[in-house]
C-alpha positions in Angstrom: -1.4 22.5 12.6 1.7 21.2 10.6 1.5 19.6 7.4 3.0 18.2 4.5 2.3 19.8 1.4 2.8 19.7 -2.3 1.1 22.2 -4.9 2.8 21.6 -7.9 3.6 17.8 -9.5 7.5 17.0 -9.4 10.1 14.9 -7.1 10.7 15.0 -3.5 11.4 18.5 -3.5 8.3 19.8 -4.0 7.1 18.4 -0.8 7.6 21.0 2.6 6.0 21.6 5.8 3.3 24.4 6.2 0.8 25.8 8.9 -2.6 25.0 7.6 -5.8 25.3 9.6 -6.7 22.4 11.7 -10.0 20.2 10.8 -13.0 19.9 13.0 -14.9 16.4 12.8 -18.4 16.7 11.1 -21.4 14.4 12.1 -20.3 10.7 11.6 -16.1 12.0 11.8 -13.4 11.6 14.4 -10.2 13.6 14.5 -7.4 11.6 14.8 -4.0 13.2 16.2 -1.3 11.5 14.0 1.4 9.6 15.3 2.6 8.1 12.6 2.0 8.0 9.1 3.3 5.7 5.5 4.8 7.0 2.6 4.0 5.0 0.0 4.0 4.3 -3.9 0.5 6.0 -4.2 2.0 9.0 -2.6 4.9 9.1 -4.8 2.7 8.2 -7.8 0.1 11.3 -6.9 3.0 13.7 -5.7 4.9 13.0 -9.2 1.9 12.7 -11.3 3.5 9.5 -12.1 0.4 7.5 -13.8 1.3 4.7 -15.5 0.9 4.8 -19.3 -0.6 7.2 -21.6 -4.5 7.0 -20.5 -4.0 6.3 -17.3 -1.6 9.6 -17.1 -4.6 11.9 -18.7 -7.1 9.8 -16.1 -5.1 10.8 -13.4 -4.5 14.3 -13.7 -8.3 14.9 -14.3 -8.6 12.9 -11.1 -6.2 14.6 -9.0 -5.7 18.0 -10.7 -4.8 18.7 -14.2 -2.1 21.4 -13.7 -2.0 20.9 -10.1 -2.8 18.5 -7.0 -6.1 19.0 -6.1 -5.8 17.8 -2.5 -2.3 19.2 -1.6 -1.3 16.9 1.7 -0.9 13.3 0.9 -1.0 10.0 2.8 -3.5 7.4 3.3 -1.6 5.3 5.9 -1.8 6.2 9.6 -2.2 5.8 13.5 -2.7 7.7 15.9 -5.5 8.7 19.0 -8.9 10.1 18.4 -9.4 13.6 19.9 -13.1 14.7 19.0 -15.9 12.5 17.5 -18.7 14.4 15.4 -22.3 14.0 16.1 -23.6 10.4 16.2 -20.1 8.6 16.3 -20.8 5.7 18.8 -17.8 3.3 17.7 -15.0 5.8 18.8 -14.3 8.1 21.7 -11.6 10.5 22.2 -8.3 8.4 23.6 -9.2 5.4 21.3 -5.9 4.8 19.6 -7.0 3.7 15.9 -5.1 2.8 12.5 -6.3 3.7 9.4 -6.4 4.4 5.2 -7.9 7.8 4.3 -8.4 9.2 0.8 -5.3 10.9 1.7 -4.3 14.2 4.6 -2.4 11.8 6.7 0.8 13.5 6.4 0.0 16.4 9.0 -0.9 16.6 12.9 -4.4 16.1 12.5 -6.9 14.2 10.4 -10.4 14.1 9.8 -11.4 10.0 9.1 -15.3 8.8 8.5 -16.2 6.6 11.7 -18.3 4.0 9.2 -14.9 4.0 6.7 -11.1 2.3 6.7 -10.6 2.9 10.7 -10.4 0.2 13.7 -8.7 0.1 16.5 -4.7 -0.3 16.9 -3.5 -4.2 16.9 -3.1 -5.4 20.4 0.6 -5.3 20.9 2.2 -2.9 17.9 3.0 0.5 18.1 1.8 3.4 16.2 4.6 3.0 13.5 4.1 -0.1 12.9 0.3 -0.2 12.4 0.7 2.5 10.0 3.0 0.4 8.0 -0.3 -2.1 7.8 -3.2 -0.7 5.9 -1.8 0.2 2.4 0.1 -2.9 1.7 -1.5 -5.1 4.0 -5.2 -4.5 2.5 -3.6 -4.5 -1.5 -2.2 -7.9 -0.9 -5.3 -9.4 0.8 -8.0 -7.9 -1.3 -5.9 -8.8 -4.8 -4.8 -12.4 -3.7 -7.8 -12.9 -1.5 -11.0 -11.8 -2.7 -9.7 -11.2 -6.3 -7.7 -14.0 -7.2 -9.2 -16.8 -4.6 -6.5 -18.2 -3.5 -6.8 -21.8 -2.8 -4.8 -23.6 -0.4 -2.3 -25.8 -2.4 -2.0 -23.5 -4.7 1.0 -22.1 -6.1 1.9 -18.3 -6.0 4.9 -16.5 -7.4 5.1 -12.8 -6.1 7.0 -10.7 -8.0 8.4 -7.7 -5.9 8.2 -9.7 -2.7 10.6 -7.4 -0.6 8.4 -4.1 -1.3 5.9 -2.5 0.2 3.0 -4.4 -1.0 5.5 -7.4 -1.9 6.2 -8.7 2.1 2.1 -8.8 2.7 1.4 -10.1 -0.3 3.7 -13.5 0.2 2.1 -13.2 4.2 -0.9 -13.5 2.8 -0.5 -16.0 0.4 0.6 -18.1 2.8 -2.1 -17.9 5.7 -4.3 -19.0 2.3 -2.7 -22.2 2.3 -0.5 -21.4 -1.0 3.1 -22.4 -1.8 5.1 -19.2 -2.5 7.7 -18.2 -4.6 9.2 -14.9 -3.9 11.0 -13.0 -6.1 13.4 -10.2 -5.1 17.0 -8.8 -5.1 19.6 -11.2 -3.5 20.1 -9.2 -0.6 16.4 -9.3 0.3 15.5 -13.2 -0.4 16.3 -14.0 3.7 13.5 -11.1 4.5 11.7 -13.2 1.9 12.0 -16.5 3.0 11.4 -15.4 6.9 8.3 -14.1 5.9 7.1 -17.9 4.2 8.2 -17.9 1.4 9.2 -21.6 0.4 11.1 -20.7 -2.8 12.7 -17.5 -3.8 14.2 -16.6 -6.8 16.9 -13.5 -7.2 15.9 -11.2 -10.1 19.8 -9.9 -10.8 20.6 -13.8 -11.5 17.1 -15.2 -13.0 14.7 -13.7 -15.1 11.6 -13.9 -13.7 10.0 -14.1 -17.4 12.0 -17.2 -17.5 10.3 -18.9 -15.2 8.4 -22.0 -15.6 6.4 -22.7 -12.5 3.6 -24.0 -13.4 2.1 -21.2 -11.2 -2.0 -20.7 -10.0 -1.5 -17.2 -9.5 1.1 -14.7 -10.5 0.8 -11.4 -8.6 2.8 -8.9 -10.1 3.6 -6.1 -7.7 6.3 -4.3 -9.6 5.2 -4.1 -13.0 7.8 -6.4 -14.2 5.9 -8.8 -16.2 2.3 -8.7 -18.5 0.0 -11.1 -19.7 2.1 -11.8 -22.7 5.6 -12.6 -20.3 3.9 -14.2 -17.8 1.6 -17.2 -19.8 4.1 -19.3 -20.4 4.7 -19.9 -16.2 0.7 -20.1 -15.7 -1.3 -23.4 -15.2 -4.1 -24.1 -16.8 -6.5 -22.2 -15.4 -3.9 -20.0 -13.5 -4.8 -16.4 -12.9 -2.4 -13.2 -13.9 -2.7 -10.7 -11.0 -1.0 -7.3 -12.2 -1.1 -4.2 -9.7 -0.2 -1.7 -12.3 -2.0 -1.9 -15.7 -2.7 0.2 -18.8 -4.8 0.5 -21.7 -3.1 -2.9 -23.8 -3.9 -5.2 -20.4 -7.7 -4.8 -21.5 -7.3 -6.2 -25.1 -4.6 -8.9 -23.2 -7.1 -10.0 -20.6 -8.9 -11.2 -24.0 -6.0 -12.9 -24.6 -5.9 -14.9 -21.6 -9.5 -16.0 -21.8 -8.7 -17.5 -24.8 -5.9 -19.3 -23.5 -7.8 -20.1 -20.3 -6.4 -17.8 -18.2 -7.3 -15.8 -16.2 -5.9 -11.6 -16.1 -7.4 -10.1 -13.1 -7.5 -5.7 -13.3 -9.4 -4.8 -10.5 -9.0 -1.7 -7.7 -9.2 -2.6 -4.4 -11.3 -1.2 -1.8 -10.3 -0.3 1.5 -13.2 -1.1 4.5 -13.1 -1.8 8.0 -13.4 -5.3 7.3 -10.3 -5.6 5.4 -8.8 -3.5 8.9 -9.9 -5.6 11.5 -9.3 -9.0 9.2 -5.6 -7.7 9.6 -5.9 -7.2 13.0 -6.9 -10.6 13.5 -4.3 -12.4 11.3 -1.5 -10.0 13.3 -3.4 -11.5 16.9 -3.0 -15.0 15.0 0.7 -14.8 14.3 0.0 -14.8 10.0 1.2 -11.5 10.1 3.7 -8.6 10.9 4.3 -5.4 9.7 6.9 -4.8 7.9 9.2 -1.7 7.9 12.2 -0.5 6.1 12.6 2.8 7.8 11.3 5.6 10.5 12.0 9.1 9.4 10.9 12.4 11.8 8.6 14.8 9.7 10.5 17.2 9.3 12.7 14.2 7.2 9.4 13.6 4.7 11.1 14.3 1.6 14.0 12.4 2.4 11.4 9.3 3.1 9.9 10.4 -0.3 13.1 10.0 -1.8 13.6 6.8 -0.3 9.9 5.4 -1.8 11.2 6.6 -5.0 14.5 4.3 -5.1 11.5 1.4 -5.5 14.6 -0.3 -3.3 12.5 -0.2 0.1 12.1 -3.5 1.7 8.5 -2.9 3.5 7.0 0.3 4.2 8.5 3.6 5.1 7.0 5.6 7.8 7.0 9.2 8.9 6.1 9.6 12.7 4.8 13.0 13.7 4.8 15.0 17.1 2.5 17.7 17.2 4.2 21.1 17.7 7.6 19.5 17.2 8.6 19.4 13.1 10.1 22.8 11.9 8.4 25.0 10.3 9.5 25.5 6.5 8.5 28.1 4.0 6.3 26.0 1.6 
């Protein structure tokens, strides 16, 4: 089968197409024939070895290879059909069309995905493209505003980054919680913003967001634009500080914020079939949509790499993949 490969660190470049021995499902796996597939901010982070800060750089390469990329074919976002189920695998059957976040191999025809992990079946009513623009974003925003910060309904949000890729299900969300939102975002983006529910929006390139007063519940943070220190002063009492991206000085500033009574949430979030089919029921509910900036072919993936890169996407960006139909390049 075809896949998308990168074995050394660097930009889009380093990213081609290669013939690599197709996966056969093990007891409790499916194979999934990929239709479609996200690039993401993960995938640019683990392609470039782009880890933020010092720690978290040395972390991350003993993580994912320290001169290398351990696991050479990215993506965690896809959808697709099921073509084989391993030994005891009840929940699937081949011609199920599913949607799903893997530990990454989604870039390539085939993938091998636990039955029991991130996989349900395909939202009634979207296609394969845009279910694979759900899982990455739409799970971040829901676990970190939902389970994380507790959103409250009443409350007031302000999402940094609304118009990217974890941005537009993050103000979603907050709003099927019941929250006010405020979404932040270029100028050309705030109508995306606002058709998405936001009630306020504020244009970075005229206002900056540090100067913000709010008084905001929650600030989530999607961007890495503000920390603890920045965003206080727009916090209420009691307000919670919800960065994605965080380094070794948000530790000592979470102390901070206790003191100040605050709240600085750093947390990872998990990725279940819960958190799948709780998307799949706010879609069926009308709270939310997917989200894409663009479709590129496979044989296009670094160009959609270099896309993710700009950090100017406005929603996801998705590859979609025909089997026996991306050409062939030397990797």
């Amino acid at each position: 089968m075809k896949a998308a490969i990168n074995t050394r660190y660097g930009g889009p470049e380093v990213v081609s197409l290669a013939e690599i021995p197709r996966p056969r499902p093990g007891k409790g796996e499916v194979l999934v024939r990929v239709a479609a597939a996200g690039v993401t901010t993960a995938d640019w982070r683990l392609r470039a070895a782009a880890f933020p800060g010092a720690i978290m750089a040395t972390v991350g390469r003993l993580m994912f290879g320290l001169f290398r990329p351990r696991n050479p074919v990215l993506g965690s976002d896809y959808a697709g059909t099921v073509v084989e189920v391993g030994k005891g695998v009840t929940d699937f059957a081949p011609g199920d069309r599913v949607y799903g976040f893997s530990g990454g191999g989604a870039h390539a025809e085939y993938l091998v995905a636990k039955a029991g992990g991130a996989i349900a079946p395909l939202p009634a009513g979207l296609s394969d493209a845009e279910a694979a623009a759900l899982p990455f974003g739409g799970q971040t925003a829901l676990e970190f505003l939902g389970r994380f910060a507790a959103v409250k309904p009443g409350e007031r949000v302000l999402v940094l980054g609304a118009s990217g890729g974890v941005g537009v299900y993050a103000v979603q969300v907050a709003r099927a919680l019941g929250a006010e939102v405020t979404g932040v975002a270029s100028g050309g983006n705030l109508a995306l913003v606002e058709s998405l529910g936001a009630a306020h929006t504020v244009d970075y390139r005229k206002t900056d967001p540090a100067g913000l007063t709010g008084p905001y519940d929650v600030v989530f943070d999607t961007i890495g634009a503000l920390d603890y220190a920045r965003a206080a002063p727009m916090l209420a009492p009691g307000g919670r500080f919800v960065p994605l991206t965080y380094g070794l000085r948000d530790v000592w500033l979470g102390r901070k914020a206790k003191r100040n009574g605050h709240r600085q949430i750093v947390a990872v979030n998990g990725d279940s079939r819960e958190g799948l089919d709780r998307l799949s029921d706010m879609v069926a509910a009308g709270q939310l949509r997917p989200v894409i900036d663009r479709v590129y072919p496979f044989e296009a993936i670094r160009e959609a790499h270099a896309h993710v890169d700009s950090r100017r996407r406005k929603g996801a960006v998705i590859v979609t993949i025909e089997p026996g139909k991306a050409q062939l390049k030397v990797a």
